[in-house]
C-alpha positions in Angstrom: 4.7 1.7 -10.0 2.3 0.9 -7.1 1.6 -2.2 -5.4 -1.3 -3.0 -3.9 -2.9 -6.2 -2.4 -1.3 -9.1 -0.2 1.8 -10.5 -0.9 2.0 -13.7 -3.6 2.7 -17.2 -1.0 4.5 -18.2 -4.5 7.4 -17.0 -5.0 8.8 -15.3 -8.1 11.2 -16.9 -10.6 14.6 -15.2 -10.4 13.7 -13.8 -14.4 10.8 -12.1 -13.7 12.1 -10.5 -10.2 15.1 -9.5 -12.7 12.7 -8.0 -15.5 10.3 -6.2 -12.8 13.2 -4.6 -10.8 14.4 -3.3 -14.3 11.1 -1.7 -15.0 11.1 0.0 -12.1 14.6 1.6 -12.3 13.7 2.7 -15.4 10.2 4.4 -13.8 12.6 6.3 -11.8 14.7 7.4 -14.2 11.7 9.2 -15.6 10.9 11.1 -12.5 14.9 12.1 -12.1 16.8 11.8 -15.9 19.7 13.3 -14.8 22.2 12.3 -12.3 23.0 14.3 -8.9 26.2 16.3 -9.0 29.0 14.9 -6.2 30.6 17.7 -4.2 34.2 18.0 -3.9 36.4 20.0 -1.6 38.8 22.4 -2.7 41.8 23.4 -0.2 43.8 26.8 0.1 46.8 28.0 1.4 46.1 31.7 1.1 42.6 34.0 0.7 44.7 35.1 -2.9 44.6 31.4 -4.1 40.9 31.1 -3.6 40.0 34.2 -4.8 41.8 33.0 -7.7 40.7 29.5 -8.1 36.6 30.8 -7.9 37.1 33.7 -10.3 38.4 30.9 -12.9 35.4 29.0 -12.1 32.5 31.0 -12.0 30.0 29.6 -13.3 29.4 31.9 -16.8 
């Protein structure tokens, strides 16, 4: 969504700030359906245990 032009003096009712926020969200949504992956960290005692631990999960 694109705005253009100067700013309303008025300002907007709590509802429709509420319904135009939503709207865009859901714009965005569009461009990127799928959420981003978190990392995580992963902690070894030996070179053996993470040899270990990636060979189980390799991706396939």
């Amino acid at each position: 969504m694109k705005n253009e032009g100067a700013q309303s003096i008025i300002p907007v009712p709590p509802e429709k700030a509420v319904r135009i926020a939503q709207k865009m969200i859901s714009e965005a949504r569009k461009d990127a359906p799928t959420e981003r992956q978190r990392g995580f960290v992963v902690k070894f005692k030996t070179w053996e245990e993470h040899e270990s631990w990636h060979a189980a999960h390799r991706p396939r």
